[in-house]
C-alpha positions in Angstrom: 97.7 141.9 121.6 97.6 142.3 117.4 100.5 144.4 116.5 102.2 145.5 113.1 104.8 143.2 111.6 107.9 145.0 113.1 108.1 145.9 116.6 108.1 149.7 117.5 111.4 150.4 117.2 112.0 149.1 114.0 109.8 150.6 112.3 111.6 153.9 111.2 113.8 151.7 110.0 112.0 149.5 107.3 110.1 151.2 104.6 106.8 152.0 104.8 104.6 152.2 101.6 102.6 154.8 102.6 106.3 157.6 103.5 107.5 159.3 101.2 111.7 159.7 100.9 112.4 162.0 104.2 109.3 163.2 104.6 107.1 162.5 107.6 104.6 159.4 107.2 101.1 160.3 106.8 100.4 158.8 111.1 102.8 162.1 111.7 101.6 164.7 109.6 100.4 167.2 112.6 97.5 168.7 110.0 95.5 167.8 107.4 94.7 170.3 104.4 91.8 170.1 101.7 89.9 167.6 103.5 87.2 169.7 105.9 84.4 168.2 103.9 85.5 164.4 104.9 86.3 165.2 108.0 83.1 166.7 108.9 81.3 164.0 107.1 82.7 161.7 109.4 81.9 164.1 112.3 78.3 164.3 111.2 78.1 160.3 111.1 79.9 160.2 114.9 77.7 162.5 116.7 74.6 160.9 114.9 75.2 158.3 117.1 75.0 155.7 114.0 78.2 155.9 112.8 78.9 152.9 109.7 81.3 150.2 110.6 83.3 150.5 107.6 84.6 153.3 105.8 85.8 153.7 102.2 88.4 156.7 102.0 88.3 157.6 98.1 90.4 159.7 96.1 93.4 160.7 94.1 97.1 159.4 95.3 98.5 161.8 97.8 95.9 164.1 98.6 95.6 163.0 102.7 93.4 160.1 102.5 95.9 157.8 105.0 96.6 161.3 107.1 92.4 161.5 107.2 93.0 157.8 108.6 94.9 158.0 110.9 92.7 161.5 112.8 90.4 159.7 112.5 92.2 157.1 114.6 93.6 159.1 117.3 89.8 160.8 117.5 87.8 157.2 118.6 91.2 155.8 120.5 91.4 159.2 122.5 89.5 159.7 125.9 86.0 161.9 125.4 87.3 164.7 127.4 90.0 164.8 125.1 88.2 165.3 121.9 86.7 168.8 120.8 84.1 169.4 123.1 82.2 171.2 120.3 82.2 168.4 118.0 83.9 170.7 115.0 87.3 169.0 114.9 88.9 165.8 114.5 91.9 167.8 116.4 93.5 165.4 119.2 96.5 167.1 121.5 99.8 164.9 120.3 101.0 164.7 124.1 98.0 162.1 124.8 99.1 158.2 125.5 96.6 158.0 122.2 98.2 160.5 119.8 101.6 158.9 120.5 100.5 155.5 120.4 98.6 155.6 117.1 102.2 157.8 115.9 104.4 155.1 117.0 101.8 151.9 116.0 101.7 150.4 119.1 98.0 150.9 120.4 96.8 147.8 121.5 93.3 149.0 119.6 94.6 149.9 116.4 95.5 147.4 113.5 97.4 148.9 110.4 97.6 146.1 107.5 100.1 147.5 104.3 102.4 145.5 102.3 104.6 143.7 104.6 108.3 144.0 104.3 110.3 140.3 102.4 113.2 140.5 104.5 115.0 138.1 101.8 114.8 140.7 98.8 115.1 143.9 101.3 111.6 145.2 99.3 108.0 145.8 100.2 105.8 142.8 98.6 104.4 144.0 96.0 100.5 143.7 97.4 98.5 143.0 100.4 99.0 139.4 101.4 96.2 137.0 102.8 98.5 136.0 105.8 98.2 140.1 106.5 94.6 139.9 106.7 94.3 136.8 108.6 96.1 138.6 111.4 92.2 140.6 111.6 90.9 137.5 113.2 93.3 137.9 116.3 92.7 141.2 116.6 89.0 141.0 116.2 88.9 138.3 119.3 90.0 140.4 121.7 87.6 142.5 123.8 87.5 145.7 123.1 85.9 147.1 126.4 83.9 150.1 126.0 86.2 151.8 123.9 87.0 151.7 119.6 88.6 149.5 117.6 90.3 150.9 114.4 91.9 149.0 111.3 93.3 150.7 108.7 94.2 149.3 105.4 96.1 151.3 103.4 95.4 150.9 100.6 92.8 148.5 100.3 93.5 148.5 96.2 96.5 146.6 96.6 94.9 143.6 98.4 95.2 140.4 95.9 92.0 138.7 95.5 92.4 135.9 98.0 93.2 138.6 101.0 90.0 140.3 99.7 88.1 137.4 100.2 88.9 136.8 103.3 88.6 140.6 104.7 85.2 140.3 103.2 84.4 137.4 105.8 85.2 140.7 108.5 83.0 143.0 106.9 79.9 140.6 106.8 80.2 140.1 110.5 81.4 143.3 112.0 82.3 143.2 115.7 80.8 145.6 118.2 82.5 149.5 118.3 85.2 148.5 115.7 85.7 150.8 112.6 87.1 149.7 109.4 89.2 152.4 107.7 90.1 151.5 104.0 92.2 153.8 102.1 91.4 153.4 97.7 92.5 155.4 95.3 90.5 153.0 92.7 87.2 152.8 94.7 85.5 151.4 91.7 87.7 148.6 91.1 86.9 147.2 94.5 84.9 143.7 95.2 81.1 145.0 94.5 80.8 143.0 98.2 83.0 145.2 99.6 82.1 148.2 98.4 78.5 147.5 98.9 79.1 147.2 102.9 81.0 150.4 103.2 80.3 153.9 103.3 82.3 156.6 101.0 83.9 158.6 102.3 85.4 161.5 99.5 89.2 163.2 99.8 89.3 165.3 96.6 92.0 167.3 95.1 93.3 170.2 97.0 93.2 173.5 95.5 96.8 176.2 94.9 96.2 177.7 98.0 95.6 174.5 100.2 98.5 172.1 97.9 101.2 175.2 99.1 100.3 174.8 102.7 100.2 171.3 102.6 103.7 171.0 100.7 105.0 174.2 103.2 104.3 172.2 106.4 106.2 168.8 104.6 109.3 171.0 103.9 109.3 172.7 107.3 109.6 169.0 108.7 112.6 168.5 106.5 114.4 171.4 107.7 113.4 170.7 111.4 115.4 167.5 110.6 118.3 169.5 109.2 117.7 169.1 105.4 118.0 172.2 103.2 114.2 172.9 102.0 113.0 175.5 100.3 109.1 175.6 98.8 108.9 176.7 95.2 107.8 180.1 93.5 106.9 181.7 90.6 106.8 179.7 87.2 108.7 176.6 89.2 105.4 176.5 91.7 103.2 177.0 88.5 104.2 174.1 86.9 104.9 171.9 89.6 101.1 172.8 90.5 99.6 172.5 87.4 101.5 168.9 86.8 100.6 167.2 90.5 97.1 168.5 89.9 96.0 168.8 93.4 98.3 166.0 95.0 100.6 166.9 97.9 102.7 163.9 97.6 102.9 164.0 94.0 104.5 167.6 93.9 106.9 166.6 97.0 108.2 163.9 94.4 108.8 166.2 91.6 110.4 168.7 93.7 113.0 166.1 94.9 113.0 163.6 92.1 114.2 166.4 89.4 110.6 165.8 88.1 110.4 169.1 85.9 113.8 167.8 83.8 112.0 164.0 83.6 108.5 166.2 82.2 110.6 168.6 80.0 112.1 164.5 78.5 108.7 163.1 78.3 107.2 166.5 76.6 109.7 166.1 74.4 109.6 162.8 73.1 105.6 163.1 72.8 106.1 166.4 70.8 108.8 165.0 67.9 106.3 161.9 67.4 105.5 160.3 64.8 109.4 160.2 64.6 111.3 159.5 68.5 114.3 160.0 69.6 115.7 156.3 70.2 119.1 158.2 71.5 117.0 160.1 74.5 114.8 156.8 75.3 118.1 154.9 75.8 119.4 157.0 77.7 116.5 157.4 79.9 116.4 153.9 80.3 119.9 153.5 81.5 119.1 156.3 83.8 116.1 154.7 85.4 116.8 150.8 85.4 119.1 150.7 88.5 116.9 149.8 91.8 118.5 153.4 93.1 116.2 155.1 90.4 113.2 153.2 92.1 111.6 156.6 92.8 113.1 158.6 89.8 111.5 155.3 87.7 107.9 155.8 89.4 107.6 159.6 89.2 108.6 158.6 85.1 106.0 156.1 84.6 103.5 158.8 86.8 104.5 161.4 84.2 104.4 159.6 81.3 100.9 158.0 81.8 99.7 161.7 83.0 100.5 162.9 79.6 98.9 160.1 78.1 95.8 160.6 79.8 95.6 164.0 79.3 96.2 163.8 75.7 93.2 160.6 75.3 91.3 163.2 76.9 91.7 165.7 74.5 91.3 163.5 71.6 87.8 162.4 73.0 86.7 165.7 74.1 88.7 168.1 72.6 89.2 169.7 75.5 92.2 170.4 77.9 95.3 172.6 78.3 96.1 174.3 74.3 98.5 172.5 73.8 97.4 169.5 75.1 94.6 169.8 72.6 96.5 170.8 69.5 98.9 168.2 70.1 95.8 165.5 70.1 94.6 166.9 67.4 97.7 165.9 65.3 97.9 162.4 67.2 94.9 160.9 68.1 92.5 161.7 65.2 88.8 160.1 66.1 90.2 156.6 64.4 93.0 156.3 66.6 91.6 157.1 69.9 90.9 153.3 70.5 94.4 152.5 70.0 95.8 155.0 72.7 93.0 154.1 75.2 94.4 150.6 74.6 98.4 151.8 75.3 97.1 153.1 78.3 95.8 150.1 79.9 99.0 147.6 78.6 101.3 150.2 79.8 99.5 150.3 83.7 99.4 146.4 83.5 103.0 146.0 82.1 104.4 148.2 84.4 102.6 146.1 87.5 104.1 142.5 86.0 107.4 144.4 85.7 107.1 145.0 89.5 105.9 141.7 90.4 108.4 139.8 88.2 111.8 142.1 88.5 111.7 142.2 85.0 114.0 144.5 83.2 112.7 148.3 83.9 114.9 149.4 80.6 113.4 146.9 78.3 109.9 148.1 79.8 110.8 151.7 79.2 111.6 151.1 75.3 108.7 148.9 74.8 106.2 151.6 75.7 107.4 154.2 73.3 107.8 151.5 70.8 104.0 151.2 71.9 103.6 154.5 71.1 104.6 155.0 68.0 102.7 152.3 67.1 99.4 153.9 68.4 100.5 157.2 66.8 100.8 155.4 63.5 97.2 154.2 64.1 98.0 150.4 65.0 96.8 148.6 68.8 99.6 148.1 71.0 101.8 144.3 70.7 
């Protein structure tokens, strides 16, 4: 029987890339929100009666796309008479053995393949192995009676090239009543072979309305646990809104990660340029480059390559937020917008060999705004 590299009970215990902090892990988020387009798409495909093998789940970081996984899961695993006898739902009861087995990871039917755990450095690897993938071909042997099988892979963009070869070799020759669920944030940076043998399947941004009850229901599980929660209002909500732009998980960690004092730093250094503020940067650095401030450190580098973005858009477009727009104006004249597209990409791939390495998070910190004012000044990126 295939089962996920810790045993059930340890698995609250080691990380999981897919949980964020102390809230609940997208396998026991009770509802979805934002999604009734995918989900019915998938319905639609089900009751057709010719439902695809192999299913791409697109769309931003943190907007449900694992949590659309996983009911999708419980839905094939459960029993016919305990799906929605109308056909409108993906809704399973969480008493049934297949609602509690999919929560727990233990179905004998269902294969999950993350980033495993390295026991020596006490951190999740930093992608999806090959010798994860290769467990698909025990899995896959097994009979699978009349019922589904499900794999997940979550997220199928951090699969190095050699484990996306060799899930290829399961999507060529897919076995009979078993659904491949692949969670990608970066659809179009996938294998064309892959993509080309799997059906899209889009999770879009969630609107105010839809992000509040989402981020309601993950605060609500905090204070079932016993953690003071309490969801944000008035020009706190505004902003946090406006600056996870449709992602549930991505508000949760500015909410709890002191994001809005990390933005106000950020906006401030990318106002004062050309000339920086070497003092804040250093101290920002020193704040960030313990492995403590691993989240703090993420949520900076999200920020910081938000703001870049939505500045590079401006300067193309000249369109945006006013001062988003004004601000490009000053910085990225038509000459210069090269040069910033170019920061963007070294920053994304230095901060992945920074991972991968250990290097020194600090060092990487001053770096990019030396970067910076190097675009700002017109000149590519060292």
């Amino acid at each position: 029987m295939a089962r996920s590299p810790a045993l059930s009970a340890e698995i609250e215990l080691l990380p999981e890339p897919d949980k964020l902090d102390r809230f609940p892990s997208p396998r026991s988020t009770e509802r979805l929100y934002g999604q009734a387009a995918a989900e019915q798409g998938f319905l639609d495909a089900f009751r057709s009666g010719r439902m695809h093998h192999a299913w791409i789940v697109a769309g931003p970081t943190g907007v449900g796309k694992a949590t659309l996984c996983y009911r999708i899961a419980r839905f094939l695993l459960a029993a016919e008479s305990e799906r929605d006898m109308f056909g409108t739902s993906l809704d399973i009861d969480p008493a049934t053995r297949a609602a509690r087995l999919v929560g727990n990871l233990s179905h004998p039917e269902l294969l999950v393949l993350r980033r495993p755990y390295n026991f020596q450095t006490k951190k999740l690897k930093s992608e999806i192995t090959v010798d994860e993938v290769r467990r698909l071909k025990g899995f896959l042997s097994m009979g699978a009676g009349e019922g589904w099988r499900v794999v997940i892979i979550d997220p199928i963009d951090e699969l190095n090239t050699n484990a996306a070869n060799a899930l290829l070799k399961s999507l060529e020759e897919p076995p009979r009543r078993t659904v491949f669920l692949l969670v990608a944030s970066a659809p179009d940076r996938l294998l064309p072979t892959i993509r080309s043998r799997c059906r899209m399947l889009a999770a879009g941004s969630l609107s105010d309305d839809d992000l509040r009850k989402a981020v309601a229901q993950a605060l609500n599980a905090l204070e079932d646990a016993g953690a003071e929660a309490a969801l944000p209002s008035g020009e706190e909500w505004q902003t946090l809104s406006r600056l996870a732009e449709g992602s549930v998980r991505r508000l949760l960690m500015l909410q709890t990660g002191k994001g809005l004092d990390l933005y106000g730093k950020i906006a401030k250094l990318i106002a004062g340029l050309p000339r920086l503020d070497w003092v804040l940067v250093h101290q920002i650095g020193d704040e960030l480059a313990s492995p403590a401030a691993e989240a703090k450190y993420e949520l900076f580098f999200d920020l910081l390559l938000g703001v870049l973005a939505r500045l590079i858009r401006a300067g193309a477009t000249g369109e945006g937020e006013r001062g988003d727009v004004e601000l490009a104006a000053r910085l990225i004249p038509e000459e210069r917008l090269a040069a910033w597209a170019q920061l963007w990409e070294t920053t994304v791939a230095e901060k992945a060999s920074t991972e991968i390495y250990n290097l020194d998070r600090k060092s990487l910190i001053l770096l990019t705004f030396q970067r910076i004012v190097q675009a700002t000044r017109g000149a590519a990126p060292a």
